[in-house]
C-alpha positions as CSV (number, residue, x, y, z in Angstrom):
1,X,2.2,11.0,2.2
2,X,0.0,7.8,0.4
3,X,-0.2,4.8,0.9
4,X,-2.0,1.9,2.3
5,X,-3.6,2.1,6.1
6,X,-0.8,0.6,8.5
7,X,-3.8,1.6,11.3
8,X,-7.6,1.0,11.4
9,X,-9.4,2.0,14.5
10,X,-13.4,0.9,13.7
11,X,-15.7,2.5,15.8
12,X,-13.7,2.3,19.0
13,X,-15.3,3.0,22.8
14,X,-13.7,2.9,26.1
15,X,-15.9,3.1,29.2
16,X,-14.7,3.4,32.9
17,X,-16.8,3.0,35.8
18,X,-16.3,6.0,38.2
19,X,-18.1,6.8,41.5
20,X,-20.9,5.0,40.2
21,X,-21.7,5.9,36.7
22,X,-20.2,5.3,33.4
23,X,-17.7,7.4,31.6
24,X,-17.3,7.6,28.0
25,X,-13.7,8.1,27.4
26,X,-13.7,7.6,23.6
27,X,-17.2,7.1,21.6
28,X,-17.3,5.8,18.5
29,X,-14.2,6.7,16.8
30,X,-13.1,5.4,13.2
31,X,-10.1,6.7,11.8
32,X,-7.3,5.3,9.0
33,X,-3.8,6.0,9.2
34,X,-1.2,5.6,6.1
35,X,2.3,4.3,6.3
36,X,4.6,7.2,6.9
37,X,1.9,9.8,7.7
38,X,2.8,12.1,10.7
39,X,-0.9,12.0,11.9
40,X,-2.2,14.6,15.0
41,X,-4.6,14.1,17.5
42,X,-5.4,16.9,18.9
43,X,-7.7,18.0,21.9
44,X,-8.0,19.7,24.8
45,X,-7.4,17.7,28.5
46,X,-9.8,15.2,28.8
47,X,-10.6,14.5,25.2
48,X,-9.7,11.2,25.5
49,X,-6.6,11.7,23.4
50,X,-3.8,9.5,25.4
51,X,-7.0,7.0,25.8
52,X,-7.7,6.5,22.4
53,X,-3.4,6.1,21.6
54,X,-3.0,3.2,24.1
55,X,-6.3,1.4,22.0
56,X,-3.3,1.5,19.2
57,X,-1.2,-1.1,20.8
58,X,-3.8,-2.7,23.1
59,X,-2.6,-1.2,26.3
60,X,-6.3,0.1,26.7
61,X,-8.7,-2.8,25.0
62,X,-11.5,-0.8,24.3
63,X,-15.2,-2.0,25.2
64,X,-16.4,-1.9,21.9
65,X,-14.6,-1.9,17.9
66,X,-11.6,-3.5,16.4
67,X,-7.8,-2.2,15.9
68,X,-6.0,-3.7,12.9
69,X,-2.4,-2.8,12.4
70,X,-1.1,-3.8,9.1
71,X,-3.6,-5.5,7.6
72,X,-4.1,-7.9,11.0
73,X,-6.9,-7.3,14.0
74,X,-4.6,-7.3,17.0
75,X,-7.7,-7.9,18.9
76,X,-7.7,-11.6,18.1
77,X,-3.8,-12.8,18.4
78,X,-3.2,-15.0,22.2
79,X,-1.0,-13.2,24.5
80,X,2.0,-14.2,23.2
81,X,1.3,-12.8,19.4
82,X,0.1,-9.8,21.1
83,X,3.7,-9.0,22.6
84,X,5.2,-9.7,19.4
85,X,3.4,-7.0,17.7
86,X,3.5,-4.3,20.2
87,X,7.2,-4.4,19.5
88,X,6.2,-2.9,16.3
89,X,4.9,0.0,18.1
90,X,7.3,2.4,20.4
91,X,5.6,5.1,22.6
92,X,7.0,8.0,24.2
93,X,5.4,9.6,26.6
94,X,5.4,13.2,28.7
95,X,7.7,12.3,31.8
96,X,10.0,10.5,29.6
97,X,9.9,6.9,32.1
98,X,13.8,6.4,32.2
99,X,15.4,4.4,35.3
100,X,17.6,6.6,37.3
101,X,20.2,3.8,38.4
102,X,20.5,2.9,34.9
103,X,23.3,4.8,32.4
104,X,21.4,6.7,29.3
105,X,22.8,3.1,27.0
106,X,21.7,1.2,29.6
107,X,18.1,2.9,29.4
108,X,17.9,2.1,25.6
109,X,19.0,-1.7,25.4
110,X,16.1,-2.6,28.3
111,X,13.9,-3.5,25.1
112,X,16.8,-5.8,23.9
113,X,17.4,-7.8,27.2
114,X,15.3,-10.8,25.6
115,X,15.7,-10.0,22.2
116,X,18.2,-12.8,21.5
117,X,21.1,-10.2,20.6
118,X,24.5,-10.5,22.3
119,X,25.3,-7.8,24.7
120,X,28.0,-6.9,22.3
121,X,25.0,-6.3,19.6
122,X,22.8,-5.2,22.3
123,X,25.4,-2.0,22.7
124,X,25.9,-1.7,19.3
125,X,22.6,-1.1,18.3
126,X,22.4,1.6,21.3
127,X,24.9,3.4,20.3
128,X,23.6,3.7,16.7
129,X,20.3,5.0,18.2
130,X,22.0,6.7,20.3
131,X,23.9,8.5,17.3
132,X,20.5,9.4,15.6
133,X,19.4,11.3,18.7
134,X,22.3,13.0,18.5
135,X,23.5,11.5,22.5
136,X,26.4,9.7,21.6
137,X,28.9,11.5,24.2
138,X,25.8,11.3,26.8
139,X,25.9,7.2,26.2
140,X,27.8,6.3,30.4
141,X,25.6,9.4,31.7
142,X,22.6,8.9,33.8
143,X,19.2,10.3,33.6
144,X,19.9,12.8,36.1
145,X,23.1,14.8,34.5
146,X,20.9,15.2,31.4
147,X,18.3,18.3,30.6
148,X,14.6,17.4,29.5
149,X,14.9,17.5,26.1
150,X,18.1,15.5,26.6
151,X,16.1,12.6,28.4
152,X,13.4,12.8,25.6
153,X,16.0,11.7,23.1
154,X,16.9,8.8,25.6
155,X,13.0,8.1,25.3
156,X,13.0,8.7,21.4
157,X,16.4,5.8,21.5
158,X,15.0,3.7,23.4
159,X,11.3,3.4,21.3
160,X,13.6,2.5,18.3
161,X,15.0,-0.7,19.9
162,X,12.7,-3.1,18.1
163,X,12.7,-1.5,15.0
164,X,9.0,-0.1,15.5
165,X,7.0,0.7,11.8
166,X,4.5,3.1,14.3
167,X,5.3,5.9,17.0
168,X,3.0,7.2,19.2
169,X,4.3,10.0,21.1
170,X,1.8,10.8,23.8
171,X,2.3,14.8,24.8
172,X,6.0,13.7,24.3
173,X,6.6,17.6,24.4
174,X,4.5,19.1,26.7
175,X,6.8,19.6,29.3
176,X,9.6,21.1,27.2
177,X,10.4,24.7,26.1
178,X,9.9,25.8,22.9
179,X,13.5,25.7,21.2
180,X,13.5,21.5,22.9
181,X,10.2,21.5,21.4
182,X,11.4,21.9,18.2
183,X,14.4,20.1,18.5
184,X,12.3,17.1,19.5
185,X,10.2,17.1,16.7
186,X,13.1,17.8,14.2
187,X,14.2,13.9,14.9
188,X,11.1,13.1,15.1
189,X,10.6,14.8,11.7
190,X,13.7,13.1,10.6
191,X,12.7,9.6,11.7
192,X,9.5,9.9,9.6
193,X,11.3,10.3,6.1
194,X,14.2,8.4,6.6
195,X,13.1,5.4,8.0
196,X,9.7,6.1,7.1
197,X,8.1,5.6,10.6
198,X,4.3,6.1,11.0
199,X,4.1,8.8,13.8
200,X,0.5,9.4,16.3
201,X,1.4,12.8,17.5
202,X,-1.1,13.1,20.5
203,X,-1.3,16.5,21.7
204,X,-3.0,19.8,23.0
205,X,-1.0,21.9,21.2
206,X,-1.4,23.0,17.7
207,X,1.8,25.0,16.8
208,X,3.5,21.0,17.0
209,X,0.6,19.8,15.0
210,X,1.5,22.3,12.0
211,X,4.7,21.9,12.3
212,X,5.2,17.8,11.2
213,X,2.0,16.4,10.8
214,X,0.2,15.7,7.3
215,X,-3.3,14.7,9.1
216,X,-5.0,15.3,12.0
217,X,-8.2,14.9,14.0
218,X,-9.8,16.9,16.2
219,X,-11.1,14.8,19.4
220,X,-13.7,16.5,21.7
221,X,-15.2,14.7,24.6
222,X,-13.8,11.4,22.9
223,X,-15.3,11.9,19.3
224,X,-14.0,13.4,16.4
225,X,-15.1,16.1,15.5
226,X,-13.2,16.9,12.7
227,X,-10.6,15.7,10.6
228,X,-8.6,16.2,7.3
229,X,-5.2,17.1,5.7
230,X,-3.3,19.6,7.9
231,X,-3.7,22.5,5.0
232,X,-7.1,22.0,4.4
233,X,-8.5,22.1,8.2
234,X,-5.8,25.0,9.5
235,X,-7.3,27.1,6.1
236,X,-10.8,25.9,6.5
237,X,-11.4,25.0,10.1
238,X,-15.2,24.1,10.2
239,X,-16.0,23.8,14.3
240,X,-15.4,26.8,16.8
241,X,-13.0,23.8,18.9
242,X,-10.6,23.4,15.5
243,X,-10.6,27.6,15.5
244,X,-10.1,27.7,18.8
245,X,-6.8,25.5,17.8
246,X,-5.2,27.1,15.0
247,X,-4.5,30.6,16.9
248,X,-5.6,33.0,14.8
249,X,-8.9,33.8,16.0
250,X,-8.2,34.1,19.5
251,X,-5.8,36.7,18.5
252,X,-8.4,38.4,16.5
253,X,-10.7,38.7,18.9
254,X,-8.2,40.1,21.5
255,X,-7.5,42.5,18.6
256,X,-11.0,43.3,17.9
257,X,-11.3,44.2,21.9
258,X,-9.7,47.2,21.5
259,X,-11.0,48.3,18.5
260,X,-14.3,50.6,18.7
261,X,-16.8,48.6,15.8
262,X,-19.7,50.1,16.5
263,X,-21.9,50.7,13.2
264,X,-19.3,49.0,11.7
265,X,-19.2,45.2,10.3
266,X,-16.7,42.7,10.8
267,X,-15.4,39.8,8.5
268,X,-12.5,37.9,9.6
269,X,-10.7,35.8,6.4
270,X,-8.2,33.0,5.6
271,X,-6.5,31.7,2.2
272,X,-3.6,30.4,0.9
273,X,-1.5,33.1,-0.6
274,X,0.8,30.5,-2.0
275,X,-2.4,28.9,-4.2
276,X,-3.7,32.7,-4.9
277,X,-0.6,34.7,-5.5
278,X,-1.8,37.6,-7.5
279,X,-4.7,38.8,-4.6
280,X,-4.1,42.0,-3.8
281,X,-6.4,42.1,-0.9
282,X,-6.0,45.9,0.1
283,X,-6.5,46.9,-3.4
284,X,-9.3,45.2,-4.3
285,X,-10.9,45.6,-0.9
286,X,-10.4,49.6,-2.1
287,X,-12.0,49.1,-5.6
288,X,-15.2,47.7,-4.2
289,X,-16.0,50.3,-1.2
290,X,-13.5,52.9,-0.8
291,X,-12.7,54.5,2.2
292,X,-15.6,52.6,4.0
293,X,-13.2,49.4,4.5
294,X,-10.2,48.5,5.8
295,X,-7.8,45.7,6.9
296,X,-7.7,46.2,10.5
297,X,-5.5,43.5,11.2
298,X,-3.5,40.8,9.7
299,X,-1.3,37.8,10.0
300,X,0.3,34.6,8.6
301,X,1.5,30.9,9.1
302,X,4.1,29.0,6.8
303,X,2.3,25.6,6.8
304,X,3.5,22.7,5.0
305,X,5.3,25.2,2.6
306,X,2.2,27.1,2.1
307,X,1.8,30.9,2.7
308,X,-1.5,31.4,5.2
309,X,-2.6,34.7,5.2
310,X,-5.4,35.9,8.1
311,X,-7.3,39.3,7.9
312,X,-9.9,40.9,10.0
313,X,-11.4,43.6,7.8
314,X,-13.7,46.4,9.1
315,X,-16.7,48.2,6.9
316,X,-18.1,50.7,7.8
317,X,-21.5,51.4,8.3
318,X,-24.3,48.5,6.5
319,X,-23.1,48.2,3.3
320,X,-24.3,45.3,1.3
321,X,-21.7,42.6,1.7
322,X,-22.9,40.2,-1.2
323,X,-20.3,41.5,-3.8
324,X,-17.5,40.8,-1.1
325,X,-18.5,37.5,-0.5
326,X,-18.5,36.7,-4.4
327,X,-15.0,37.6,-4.1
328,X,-14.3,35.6,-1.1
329,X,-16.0,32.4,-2.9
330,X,-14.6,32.9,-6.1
331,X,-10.9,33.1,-4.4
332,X,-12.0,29.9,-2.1
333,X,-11.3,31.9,0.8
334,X,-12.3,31.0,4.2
335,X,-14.7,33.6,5.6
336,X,-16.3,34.6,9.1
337,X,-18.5,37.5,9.1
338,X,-18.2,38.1,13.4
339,X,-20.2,41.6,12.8
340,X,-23.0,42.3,10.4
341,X,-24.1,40.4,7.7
342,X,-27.2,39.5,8.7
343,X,-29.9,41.5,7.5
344,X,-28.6,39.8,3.8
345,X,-29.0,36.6,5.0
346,X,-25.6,36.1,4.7
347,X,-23.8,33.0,6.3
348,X,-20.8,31.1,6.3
C-alpha cells in the first residue's frame, strides 16, 4: 500500500537503569509507516520490540528522538492533547486485559464511558463492533465462558471504540493456536482494507508476518537491522537474524544433517517462481553438469500472491561454480553457497 507516513519514529532510544548500569532497550531507530500499511516488527525476546510500540503512542517517552503521528510531533502536545490523540491509536496486547466482572459489551464500551455518547449509542456502537468480530451472540457473556481467541476479538472490539486510524497489536497472537491464529489475523486483515486501519504487527513470529504484512523490520538488540517490502526481504534476506526468520534455512540445514556432503558442494537458493515462470531448475541444473548435481531438497511459500521456491542443491566433487552463479545472477536469484565455493573466490 502507498501513501503518505501516518508514523515517523526519528532516531528513537529508550534507556532503563537496572542494577546499576544502563540498558539500551531501543538505539537509534528511524522508521516511516504509510496509511494502511500492515507493517511487522519482528524480533526475537528482548529485541526491544513491545518497547519500541509503546514509543508509538507515548506510553514509553523515549530518552532521546521524536514521534509524529500524522503529520504532528506528539511529543510536544500538554497532557490533555496527548489523551486526545492516543484515542487514535488502539493496542491489543498478548493476555487480552479484559475485566472479568464485566459482560464481553460491557468490556468494549469502557473506552466510551466519557466519550459523550448516550448509553443507548454507547451499546450500539458495541454491538456493531461486536458484529465485525464476529461476537454478536457472545455480547451478555463474560470473559470467562469465552475461549482465547474468543477474548482476543473482545480485545480487537474494544481497540475500535474511538475509531483508531493505527493498531498496534503487541504479540496479540502469541498465546493462541494456529487455526485462532489465523482467524485473528483474518479480522485483522479485514480491518486493514476496509476501514483502512494502519496495523504495527509486533511479533516473534514470522509465519504471522508473511501472512498480512506489506513491510517489516527486523529489530535486534533494539536496532534495525533490516528492513523492506515483505517480498523483497523473505526472497532476499541479507542478515543471518532475518534467515534465521523466514524458516527455510533452519529446515535446510536440518536437512543437510543427514545428508553425507563430503567432497561435495553445497548451494542453497531462493526466487520468485511467479516473476521467473519458465525456470526449469532441474533441467538446466542437468545441462550445465550432468549427473554431478542435483536438487537435494526443495520447498515453497505463497507470499503476497507470489510463488517462493527454495532449493538446496548438491555438486559433486570441485567443479567450477562460476557458470552457475551467472545463472543464479542473471535469474536475480538469491544464492548461499554453505559448501565450497571458495577456492573461486566466490561470495554472495
Amino acid at each position: 500500500m502507498s501513501g503518505s507516513p501516518i508514523i515517523s519514529l526519528k532516531n528513537i532510544s529508550v534507556e532503563f537503569q537496572g542494577k546499576g548500569r544502563k540498558v539500551d532497550a531501543v538505539h537509534n531507530v528511524s522508521l516511516k509507516v504509510n496509511k494502511g500499511d500492515v507493517f511487522g516488527v519482528i524480533g526475537y525476546s528482548g529485541a526491544g520490540k513491545s518497547t519500541l510500540a509503546r514509543t508509538i503512542n507515548l506510553l514509553q517517552n523515549p530518552t532521546n528522538g521524536s514521534v509524529t503521528i500524522s503529520g504532528q510531533n506528539i511529543g510536544s502536545l500538554p497532557a490533555k492533547d496527548l489523551r486526545q490523540a492516543r484515542k487514535k491509536i488502539g493496542m491489543i496486547f498478548q493476555h487480552f486485559n479484559l475485566m472479568n466482572t464485566r459482560t464481553v459489551e460491557d468490556n468494549v464500551i469502557l473506552p466510551l464511558l466519557h466519550s459523550g455518547l448516550t448509553k443507548k449509542e454507547q451499546y450500539a456502537k458495541a454491538d456493531k463492533l461486536l458484529q465485525l468480530v464476529g461476537l454478536e451472540t457472545k455480547k451478555k457473556s463474560y470473559p470467562r465462558q469465552l475461549s482465547g481467541g474468543q477474548k482476543q476479538r473482545v480485545a480487537i472490539a474494544r481497540s475500535l471504540a474511538n475509531d483508531p486510524e493505527i493498531l498496534i497489536s503487541d504479540e496479540a497472537t502469541s498465546a493462541l493456536d494456529p487455526q485462532t491464529t489465523r482467524t485473528i489475523l483474518d479480522i485483522l486483515q479485514k480491518l486493514n482494507k476496509q476501514m483502512h486501519l494502519t496495523i504495527i504487527l509486533i511479533t516473534h513470529e514470522m509465519d504471522v508476518i508473511k501472512n498480512i504484512c506489506n513491510k517489516l523490520v527486523v529489530l535486534d538488540k533494539g536496532e534495525i537491522v533490516e528492513r523492506g517490502d515483505l517480498l523483497d526481504v523473505f526472497v532476499h534476506p541479507q542478515q543471518q537474524l532475518t534467515q534465521e526468520f523466514v524458516g527455510f534455512h533452519a529446515e535446510n540445514r536440518a536437512v543437510l544433517e543427514n545428508l553425507d556432503i563430503t567432497n561435495k558442494q553445497v548451494i542453497e537458493i531462493t526466487y520468485d517462481a511467479t516473476a521467473v515462470p519458465d525456470v526449469n531448475l532441474g533441467a538446466d541444473l542437468s545441462a550445465k553438469y550432468g549427473k554431478k548435481a542435483k536438487i537435494a531438497y526443495s520447498n515453497s511459500e505463497f507470499i503476497d500472491k507470489h510463488i517462493i521456491k527454495n532449493s538446496v542443491l548438491i555438486i559433486n566433487g570441485d567443479q567450477d561454480l562460476r557458470v552457475i552463479i551467472e545463472y543464479f545472477k542473471q535469474h536475480e536469484f538469491d544464492y548461499h553457497i554453505i559448501k565450497g565455493g571458495e577456492q573461486f573466490g566466490i561470495h554472495r
